[in-house]
C-alpha positions as CSV (number, residue, x, y, z in Angstrom):
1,X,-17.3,-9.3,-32.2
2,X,-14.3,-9.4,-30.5
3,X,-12.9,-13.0,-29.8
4,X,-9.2,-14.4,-29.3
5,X,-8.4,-11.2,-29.7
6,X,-9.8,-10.6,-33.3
7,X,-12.1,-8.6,-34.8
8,X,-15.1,-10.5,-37.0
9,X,-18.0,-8.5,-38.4
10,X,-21.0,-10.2,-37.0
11,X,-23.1,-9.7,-40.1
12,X,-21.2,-10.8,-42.4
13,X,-19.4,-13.6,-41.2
14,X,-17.8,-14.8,-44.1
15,X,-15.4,-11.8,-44.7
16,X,-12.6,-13.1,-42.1
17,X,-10.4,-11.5,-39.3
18,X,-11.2,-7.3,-39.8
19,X,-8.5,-4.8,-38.4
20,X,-8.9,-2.0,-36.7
21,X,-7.9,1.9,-37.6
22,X,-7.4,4.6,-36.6
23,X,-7.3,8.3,-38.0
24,X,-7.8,12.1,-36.8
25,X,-11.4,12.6,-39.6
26,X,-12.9,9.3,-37.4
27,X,-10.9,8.5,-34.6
28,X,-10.7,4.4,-33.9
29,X,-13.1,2.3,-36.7
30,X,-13.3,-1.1,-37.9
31,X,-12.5,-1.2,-41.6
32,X,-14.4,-2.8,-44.5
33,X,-17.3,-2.9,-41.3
34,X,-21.5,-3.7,-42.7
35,X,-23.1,-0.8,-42.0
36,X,-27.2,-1.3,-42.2
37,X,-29.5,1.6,-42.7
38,X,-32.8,0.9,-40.8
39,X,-36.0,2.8,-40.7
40,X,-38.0,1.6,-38.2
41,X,-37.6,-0.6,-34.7
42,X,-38.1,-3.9,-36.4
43,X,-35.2,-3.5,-38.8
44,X,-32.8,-2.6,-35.8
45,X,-34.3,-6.2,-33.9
46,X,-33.3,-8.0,-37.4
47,X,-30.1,-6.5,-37.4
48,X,-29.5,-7.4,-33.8
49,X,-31.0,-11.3,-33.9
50,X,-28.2,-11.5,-37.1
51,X,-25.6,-10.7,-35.3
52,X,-26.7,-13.0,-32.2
53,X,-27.1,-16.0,-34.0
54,X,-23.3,-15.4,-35.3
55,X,-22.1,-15.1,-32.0
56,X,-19.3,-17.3,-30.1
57,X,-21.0,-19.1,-27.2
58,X,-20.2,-22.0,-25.1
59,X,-21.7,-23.4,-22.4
60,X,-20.9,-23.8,-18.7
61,X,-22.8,-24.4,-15.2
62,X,-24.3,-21.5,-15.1
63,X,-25.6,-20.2,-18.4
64,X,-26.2,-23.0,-21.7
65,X,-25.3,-20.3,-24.1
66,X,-22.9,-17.8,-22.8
67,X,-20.6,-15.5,-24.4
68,X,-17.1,-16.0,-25.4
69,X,-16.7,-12.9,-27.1
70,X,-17.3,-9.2,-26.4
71,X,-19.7,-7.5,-29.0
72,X,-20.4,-3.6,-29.8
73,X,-23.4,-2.8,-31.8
74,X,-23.6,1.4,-32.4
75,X,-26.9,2.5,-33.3
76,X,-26.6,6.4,-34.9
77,X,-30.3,8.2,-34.9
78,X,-31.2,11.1,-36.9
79,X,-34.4,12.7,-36.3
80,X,-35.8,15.5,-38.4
81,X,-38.0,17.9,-37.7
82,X,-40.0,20.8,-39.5
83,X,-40.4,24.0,-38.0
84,X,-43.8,25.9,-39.0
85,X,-41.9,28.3,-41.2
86,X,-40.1,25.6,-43.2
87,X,-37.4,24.9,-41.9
88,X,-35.4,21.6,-41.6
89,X,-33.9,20.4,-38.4
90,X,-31.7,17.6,-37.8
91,X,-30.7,16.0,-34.7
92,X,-28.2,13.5,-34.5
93,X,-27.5,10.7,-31.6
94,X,-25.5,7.9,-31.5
95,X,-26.0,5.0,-28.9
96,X,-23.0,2.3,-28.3
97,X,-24.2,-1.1,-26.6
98,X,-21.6,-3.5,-25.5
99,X,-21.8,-6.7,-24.7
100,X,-18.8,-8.6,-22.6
101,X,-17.7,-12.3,-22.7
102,X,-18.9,-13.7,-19.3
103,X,-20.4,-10.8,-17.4
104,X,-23.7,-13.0,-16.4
């Protein structure tokens, strides 16, 4: 979540204002960011639903519950595959949603 300008990990809410970095091996990152392995659909909807409930919102005439922070959630997929003489195939994805403050 990005609010006021600061970075706060939405899953662990606890561990304060986090900084971000940058270097040539990963380009920009969040440091000291949770990072949750999930193996199926309904461990990515926990994950998300976490975060959501530790969102900033306020409330004005038109939406109850709106944003006050942006929010990026990266989801990385690997899918493996064997080929029928036994091979191992890996494919790799990675998926970045963003949400911003006040864009209902």
């Amino acid at each position: 979540e990005i609010y006021n300008e600061q970075i706060r990990d939405l899953l662990s809410p606890a561990a304060g204002i986090l900084h971000c970095r940058w270097n040539a091996k990963n380009g920009f990152f969040v440091e000291e960011l949770t990072v949750v392995d999930c193996t199926n659909p309904q461990d990515l909807l926990a994950v998300l639903h976490e975060g959501m409930r530790n969102r900033k919102t306020g409330s004005h005439d038109l939406n109850k519950d709106s944003s006050r922070s942006h929010s990026i959630m990266t989801v990385y997929v690997i899918s493996q595959s064997k080929s029928e003489d036994g091979h191992i195939f890996k494919k790799y994805g990675k998926v970045v949603f963003v949400d911003l403050a006040g864009s209902e």
